[in-house]
N, CA and C atoms as a LAMMPS dump frame, in Angstrom:
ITEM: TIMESTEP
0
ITEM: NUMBER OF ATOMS
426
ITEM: BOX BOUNDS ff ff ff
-5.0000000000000000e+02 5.0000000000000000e+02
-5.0000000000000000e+02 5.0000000000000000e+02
-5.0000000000000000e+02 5.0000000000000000e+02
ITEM: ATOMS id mol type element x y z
1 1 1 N 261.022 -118.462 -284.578
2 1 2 C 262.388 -118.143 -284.876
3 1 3 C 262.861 -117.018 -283.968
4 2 1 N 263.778 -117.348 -283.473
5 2 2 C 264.41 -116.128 -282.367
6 2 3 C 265.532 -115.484 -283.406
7 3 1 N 265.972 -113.904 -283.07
8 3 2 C 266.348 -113.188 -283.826
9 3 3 C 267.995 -113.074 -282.751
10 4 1 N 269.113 -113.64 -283.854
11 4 2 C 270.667 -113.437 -283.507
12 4 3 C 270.732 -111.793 -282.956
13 5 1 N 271.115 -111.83 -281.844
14 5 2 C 271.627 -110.553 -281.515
15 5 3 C 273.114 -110.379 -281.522
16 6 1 N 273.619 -109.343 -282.695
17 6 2 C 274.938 -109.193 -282.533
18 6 3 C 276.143 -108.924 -281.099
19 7 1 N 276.946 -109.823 -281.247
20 7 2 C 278.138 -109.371 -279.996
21 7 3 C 278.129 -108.051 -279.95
22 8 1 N 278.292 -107.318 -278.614
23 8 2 C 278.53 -106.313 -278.19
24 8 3 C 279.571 -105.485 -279.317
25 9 1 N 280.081 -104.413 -279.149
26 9 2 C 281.574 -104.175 -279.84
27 9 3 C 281.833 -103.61 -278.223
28 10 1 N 283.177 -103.973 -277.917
29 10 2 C 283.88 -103.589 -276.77
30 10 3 C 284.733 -101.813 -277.03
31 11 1 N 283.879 -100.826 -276.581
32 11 2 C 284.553 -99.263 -276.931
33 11 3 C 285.265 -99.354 -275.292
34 12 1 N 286.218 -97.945 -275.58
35 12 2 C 287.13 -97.867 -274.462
36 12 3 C 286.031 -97.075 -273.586
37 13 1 N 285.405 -96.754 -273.757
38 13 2 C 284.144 -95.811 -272.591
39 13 3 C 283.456 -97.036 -272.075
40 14 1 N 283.601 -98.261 -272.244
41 14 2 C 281.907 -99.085 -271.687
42 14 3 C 283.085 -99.281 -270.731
43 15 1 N 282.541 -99.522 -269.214
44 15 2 C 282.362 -99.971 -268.193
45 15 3 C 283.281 -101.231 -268.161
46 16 1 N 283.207 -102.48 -269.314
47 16 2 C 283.943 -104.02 -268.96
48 16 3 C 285.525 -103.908 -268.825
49 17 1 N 286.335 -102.393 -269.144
50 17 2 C 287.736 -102.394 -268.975
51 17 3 C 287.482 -101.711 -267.911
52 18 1 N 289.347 -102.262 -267.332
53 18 2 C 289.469 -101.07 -266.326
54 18 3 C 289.885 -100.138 -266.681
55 19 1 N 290.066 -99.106 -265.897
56 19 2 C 290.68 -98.09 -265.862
57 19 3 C 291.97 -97.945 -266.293
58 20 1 N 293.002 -99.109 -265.471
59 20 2 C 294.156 -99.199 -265.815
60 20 3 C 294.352 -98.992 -267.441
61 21 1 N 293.365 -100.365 -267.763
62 21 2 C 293.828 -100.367 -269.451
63 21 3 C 293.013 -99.406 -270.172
64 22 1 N 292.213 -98.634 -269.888
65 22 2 C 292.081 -97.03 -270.681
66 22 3 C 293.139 -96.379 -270.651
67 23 1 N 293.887 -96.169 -269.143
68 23 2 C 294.491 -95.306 -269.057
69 23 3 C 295.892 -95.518 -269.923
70 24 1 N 296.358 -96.891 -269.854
71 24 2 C 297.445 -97.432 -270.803
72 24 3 C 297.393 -97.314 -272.006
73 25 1 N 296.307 -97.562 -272.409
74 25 2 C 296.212 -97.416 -274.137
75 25 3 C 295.887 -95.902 -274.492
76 26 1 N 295.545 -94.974 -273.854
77 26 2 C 295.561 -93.678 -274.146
78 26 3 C 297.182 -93.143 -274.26
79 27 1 N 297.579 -93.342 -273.354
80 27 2 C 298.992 -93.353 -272.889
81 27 3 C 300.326 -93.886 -273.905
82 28 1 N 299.511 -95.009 -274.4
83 28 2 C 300.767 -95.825 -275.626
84 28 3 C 300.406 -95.091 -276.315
85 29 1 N 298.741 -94.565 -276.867
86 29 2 C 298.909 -93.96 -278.363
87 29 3 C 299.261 -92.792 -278.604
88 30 1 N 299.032 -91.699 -277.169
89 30 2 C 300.018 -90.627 -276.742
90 30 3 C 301.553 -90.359 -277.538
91 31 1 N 301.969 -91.12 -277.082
92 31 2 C 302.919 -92.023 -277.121
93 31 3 C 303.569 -92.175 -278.294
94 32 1 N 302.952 -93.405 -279.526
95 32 2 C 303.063 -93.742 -280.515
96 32 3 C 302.458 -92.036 -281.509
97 33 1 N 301.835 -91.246 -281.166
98 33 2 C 301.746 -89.903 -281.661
99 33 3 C 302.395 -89.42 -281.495
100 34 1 N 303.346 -89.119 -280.969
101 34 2 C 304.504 -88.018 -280.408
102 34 3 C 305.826 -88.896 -281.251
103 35 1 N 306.055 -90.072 -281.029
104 35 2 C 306.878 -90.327 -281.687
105 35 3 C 306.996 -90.005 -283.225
106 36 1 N 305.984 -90.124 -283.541
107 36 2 C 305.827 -90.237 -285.008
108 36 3 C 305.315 -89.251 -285.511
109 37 1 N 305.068 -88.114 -284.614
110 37 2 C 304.883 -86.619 -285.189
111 37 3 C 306.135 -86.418 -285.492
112 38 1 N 307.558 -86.29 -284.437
113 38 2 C 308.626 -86.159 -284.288
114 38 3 C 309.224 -86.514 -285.46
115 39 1 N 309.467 -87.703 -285.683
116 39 2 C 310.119 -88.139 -287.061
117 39 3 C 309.6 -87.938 -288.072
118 40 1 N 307.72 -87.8 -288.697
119 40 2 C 307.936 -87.398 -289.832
120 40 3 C 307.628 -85.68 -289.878
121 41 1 N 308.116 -84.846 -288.835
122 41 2 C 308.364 -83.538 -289.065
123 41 3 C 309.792 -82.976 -289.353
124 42 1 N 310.42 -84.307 -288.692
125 42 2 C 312.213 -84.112 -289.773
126 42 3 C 312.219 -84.876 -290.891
127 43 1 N 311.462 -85.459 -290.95
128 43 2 C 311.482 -86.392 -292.606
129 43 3 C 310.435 -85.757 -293.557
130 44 1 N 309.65 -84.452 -293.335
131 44 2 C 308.431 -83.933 -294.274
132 44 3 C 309.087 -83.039 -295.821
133 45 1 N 310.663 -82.684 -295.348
134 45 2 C 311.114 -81.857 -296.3
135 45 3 C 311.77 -82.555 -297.134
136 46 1 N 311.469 -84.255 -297.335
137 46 2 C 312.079 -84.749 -298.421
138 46 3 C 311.54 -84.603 -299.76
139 47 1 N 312.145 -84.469 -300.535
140 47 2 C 311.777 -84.724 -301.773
141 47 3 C 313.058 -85.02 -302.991
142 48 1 N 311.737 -85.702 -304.142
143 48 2 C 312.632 -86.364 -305.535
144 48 3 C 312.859 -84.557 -306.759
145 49 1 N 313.728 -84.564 -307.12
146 49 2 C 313.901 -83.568 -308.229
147 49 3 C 313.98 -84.591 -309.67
148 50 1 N 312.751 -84.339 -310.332
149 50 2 C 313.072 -84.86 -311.665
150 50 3 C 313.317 -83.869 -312.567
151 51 1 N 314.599 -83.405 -312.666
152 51 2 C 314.219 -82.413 -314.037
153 51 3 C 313.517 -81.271 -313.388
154 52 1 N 312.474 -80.504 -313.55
155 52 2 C 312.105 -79.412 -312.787
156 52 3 C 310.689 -79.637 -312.24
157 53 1 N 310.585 -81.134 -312.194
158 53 2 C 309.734 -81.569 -311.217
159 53 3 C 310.017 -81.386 -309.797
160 54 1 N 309.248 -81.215 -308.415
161 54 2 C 310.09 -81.399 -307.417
162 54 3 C 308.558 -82.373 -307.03
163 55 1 N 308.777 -83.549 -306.012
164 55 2 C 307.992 -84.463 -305.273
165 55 3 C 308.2 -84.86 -304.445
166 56 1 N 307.346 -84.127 -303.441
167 56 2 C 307.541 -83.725 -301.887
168 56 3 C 307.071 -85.204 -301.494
169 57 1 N 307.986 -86.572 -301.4
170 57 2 C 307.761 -87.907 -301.137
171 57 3 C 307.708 -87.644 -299.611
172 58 1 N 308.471 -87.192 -298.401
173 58 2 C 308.645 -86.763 -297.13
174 58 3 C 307.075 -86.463 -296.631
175 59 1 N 306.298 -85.342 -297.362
176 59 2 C 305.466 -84.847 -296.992
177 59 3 C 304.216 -85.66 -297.133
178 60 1 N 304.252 -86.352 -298.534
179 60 2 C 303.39 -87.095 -299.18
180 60 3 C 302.938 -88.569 -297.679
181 61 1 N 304.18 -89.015 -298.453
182 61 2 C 304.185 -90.069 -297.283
183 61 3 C 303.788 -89.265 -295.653
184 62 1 N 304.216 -88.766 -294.84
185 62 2 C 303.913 -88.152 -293.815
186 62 3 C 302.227 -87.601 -293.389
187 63 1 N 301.814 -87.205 -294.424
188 63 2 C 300.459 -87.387 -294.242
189 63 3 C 299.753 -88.27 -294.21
190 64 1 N 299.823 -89.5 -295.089
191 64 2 C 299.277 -90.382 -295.305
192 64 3 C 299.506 -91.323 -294.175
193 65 1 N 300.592 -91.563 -293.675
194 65 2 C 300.983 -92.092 -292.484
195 65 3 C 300.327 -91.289 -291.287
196 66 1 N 300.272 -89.988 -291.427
197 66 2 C 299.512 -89.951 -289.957
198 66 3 C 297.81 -89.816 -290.125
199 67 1 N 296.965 -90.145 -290.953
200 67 2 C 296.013 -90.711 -291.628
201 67 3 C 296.16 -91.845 -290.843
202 68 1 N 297.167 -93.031 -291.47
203 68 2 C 296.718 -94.6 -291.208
204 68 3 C 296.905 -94.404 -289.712
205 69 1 N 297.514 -94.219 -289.231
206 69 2 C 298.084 -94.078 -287.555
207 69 3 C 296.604 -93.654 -287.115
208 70 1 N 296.324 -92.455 -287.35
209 70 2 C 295.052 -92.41 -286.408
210 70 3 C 293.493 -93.24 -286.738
211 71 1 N 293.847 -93.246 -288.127
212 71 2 C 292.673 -94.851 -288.698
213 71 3 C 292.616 -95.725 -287.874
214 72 1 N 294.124 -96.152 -287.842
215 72 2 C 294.219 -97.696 -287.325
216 72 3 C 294.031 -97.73 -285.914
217 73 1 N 294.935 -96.124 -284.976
218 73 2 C 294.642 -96.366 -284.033
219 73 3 C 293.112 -96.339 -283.41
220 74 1 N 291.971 -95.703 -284.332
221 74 2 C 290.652 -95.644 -283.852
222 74 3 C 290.028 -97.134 -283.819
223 75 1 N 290.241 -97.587 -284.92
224 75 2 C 289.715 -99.113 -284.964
225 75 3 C 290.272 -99.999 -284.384
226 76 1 N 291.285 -100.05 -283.907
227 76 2 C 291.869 -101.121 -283.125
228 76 3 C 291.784 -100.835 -281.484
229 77 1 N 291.269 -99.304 -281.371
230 77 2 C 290.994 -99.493 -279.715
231 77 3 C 289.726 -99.582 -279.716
232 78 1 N 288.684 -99.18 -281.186
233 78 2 C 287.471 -98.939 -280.27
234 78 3 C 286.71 -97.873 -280.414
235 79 1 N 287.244 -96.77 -280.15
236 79 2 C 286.698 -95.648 -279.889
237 79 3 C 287.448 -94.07 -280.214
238 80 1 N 286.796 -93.203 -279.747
239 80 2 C 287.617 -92.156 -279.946
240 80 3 C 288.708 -91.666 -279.145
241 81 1 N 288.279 -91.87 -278.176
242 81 2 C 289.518 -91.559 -277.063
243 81 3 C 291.054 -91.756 -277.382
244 82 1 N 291.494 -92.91 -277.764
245 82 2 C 293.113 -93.36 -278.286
246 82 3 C 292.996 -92.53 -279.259
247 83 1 N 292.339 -92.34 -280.521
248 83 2 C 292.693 -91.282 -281.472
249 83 3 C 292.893 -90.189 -281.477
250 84 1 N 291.913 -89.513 -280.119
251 84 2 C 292.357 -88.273 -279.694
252 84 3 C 293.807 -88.005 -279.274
253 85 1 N 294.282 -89.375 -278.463
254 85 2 C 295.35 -88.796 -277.8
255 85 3 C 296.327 -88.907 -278.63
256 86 1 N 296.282 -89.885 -279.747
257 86 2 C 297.296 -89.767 -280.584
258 86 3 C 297.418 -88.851 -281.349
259 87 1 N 296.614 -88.681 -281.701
260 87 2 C 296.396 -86.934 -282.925
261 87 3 C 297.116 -85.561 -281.698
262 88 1 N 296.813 -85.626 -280.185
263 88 2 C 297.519 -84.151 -280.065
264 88 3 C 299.249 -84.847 -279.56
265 89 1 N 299.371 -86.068 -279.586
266 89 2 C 300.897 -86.576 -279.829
267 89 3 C 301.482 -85.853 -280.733
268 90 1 N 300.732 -86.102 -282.023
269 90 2 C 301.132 -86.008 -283.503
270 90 3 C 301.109 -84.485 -283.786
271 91 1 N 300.123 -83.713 -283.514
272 91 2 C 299.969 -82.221 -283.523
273 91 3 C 300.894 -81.43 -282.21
274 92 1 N 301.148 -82.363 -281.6
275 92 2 C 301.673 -80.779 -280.657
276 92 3 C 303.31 -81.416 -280.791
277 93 1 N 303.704 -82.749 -281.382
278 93 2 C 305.254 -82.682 -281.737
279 93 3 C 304.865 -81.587 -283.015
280 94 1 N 304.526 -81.652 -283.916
281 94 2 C 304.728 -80.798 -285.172
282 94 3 C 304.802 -79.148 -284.42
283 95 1 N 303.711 -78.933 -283.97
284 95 2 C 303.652 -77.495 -282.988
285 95 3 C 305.153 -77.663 -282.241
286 96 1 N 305.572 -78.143 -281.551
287 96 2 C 306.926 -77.83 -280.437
288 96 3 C 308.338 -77.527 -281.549
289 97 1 N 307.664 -78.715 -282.589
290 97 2 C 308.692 -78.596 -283.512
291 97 3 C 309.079 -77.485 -284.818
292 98 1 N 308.133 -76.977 -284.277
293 98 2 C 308.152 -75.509 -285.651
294 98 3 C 308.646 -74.493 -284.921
295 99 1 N 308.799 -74.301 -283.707
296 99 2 C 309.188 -73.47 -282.854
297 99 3 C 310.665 -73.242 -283.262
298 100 1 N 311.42 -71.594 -283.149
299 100 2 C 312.819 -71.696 -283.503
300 100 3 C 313.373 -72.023 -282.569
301 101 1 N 314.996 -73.19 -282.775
302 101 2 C 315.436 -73.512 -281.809
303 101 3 C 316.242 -72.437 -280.696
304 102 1 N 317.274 -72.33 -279.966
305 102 2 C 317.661 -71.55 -279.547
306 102 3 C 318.63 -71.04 -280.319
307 103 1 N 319.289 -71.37 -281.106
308 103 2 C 320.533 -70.94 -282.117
309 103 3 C 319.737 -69.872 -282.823
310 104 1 N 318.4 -70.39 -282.967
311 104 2 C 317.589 -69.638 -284.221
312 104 3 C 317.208 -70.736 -285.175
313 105 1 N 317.848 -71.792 -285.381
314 105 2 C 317.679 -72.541 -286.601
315 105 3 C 315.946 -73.682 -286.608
316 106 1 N 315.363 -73.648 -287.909
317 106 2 C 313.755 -74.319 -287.944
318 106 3 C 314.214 -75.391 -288.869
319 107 1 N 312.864 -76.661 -288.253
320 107 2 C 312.918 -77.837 -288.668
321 107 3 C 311.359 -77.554 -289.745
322 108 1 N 311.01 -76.659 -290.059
323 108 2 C 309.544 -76.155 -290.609
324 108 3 C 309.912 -74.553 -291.073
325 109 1 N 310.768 -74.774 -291.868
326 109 2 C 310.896 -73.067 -292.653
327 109 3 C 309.587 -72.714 -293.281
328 110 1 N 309.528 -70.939 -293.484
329 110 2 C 308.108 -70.908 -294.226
330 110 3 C 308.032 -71.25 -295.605
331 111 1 N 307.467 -71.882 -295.929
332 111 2 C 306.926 -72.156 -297.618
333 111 3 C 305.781 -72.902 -297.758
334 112 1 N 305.746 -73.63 -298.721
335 112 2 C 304.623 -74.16 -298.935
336 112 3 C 304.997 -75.767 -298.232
337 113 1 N 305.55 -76.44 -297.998
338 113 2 C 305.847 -77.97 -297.585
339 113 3 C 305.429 -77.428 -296.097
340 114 1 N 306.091 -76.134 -295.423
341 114 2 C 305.992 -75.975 -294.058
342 114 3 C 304.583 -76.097 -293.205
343 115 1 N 303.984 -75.234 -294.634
344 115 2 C 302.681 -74.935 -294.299
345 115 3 C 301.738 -76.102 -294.392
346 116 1 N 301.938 -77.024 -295.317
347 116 2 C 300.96 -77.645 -295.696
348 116 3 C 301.179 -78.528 -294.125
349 117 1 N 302.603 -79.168 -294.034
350 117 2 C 302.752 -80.017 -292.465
351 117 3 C 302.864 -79.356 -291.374
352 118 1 N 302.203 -77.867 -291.025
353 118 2 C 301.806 -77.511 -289.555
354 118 3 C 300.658 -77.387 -289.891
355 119 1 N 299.436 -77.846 -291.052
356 119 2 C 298.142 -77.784 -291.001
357 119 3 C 297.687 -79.024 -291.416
358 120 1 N 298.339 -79.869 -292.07
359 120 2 C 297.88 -81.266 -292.676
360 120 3 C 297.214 -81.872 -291.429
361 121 1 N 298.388 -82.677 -290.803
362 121 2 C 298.16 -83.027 -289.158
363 121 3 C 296.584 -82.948 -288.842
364 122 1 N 296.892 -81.791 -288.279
365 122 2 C 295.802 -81.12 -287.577
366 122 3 C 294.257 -81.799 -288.338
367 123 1 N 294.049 -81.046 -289.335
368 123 2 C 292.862 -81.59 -290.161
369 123 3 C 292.784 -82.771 -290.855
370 124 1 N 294.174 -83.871 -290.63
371 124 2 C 293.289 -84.778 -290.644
372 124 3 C 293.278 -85.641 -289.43
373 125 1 N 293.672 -85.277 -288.54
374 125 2 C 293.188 -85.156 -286.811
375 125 3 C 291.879 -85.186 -286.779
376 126 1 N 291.353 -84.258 -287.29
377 126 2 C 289.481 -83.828 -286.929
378 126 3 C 289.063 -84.352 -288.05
379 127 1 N 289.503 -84.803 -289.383
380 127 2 C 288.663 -85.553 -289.722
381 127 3 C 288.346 -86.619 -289.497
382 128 1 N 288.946 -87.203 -288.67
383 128 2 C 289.444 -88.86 -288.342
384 128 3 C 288.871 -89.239 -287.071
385 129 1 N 288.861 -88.463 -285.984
386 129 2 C 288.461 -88.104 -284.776
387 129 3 C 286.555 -88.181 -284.996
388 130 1 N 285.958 -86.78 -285.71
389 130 2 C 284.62 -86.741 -286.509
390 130 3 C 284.122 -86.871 -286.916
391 131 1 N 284.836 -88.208 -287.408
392 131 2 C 284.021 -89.148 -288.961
393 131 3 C 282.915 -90.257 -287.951
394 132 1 N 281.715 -89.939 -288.572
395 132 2 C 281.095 -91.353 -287.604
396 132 3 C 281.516 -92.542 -287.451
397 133 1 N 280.913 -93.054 -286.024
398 133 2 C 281.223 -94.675 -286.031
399 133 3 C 280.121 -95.432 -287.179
400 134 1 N 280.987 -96.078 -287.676
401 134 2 C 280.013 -97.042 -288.768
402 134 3 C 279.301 -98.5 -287.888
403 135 1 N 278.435 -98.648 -288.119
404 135 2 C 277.766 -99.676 -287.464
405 135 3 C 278.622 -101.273 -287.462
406 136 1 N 278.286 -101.525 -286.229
407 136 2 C 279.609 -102.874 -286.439
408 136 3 C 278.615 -103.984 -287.48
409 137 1 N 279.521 -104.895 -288.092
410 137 2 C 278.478 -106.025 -288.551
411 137 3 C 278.434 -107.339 -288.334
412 138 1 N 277.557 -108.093 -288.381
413 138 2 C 277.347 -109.048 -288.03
414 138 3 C 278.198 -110.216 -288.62
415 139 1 N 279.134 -111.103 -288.235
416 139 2 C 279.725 -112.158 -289.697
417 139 3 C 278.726 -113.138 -289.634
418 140 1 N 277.772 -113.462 -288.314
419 140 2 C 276.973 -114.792 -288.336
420 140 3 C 275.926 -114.635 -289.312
421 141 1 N 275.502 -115.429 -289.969
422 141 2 C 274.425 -115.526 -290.781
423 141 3 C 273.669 -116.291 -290.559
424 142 1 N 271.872 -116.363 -291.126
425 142 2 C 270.938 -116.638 -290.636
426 142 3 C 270.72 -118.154 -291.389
């Protein structure tokens, strides 16, 4: 009996791409990070008032979204590289964007929503980035 050796998994570091398409897909998820730092750092200060509830839905959602974004973008390229670049997309719009504008006026006042989305980002950037690769698996069976 000879023993199935699983398909390769294709990462953006092996050798069978080119360059070009590393350099493109680093580049889109760049890209797709910056965009979407941008918008949900003007959309993080939403929230529902129930009564003297307040539910920071803006922020809620906004994390969780840049969670799936760098999830999805790790598993769908491969490797770490696209996640990196999307995470300092996503972290350095939030960073440019906390900055006061020239009038003076902030899209990230200090409080607690501000704080939590100029540090959320970030850490779950590195957790997402640092989490091991899980072993690919096999679908063929013996």
């Amino acid at each position: 009996m000879s023993a199935v050796t699983p398909a390769p998994r294709v990462r953006d570091d092996e050798p069978g791409r080119s360059l070009a398409s590393r350099l493109g897909t680093l580049a889109v998820a760049f890209l797709v990070g910056l965009v979407y730092g941008t918008i949900t750092t003007v959309g993080h200060r939403h929230a529902w008032q129930l009564g003297e509830v307040t539910i920071p839905w803006g922020l809620v959602l906004g994390l969780i979204g840049v969670a799936a974004l760098l999830v999805g973008i790790r598993l769908v390229a491969g490797g770490r590289a696209a996640a990196i670049a999307a995470a300092v997309g996503v972290v350095g719009a939030v960073a440019l964007l906390s900055l006061p504008g020239p009038g003076g006026s902030v899209l990230m006042p200090s409080g607690v929503a501000g704080t939590v989305w100029a540090v959320g980002p970030a850490l779950i950037a590195v957790l997402v980035v640092a989490w091991p690769s899980l072993p690919s698996r096999d679908t063929r069976r013996a």
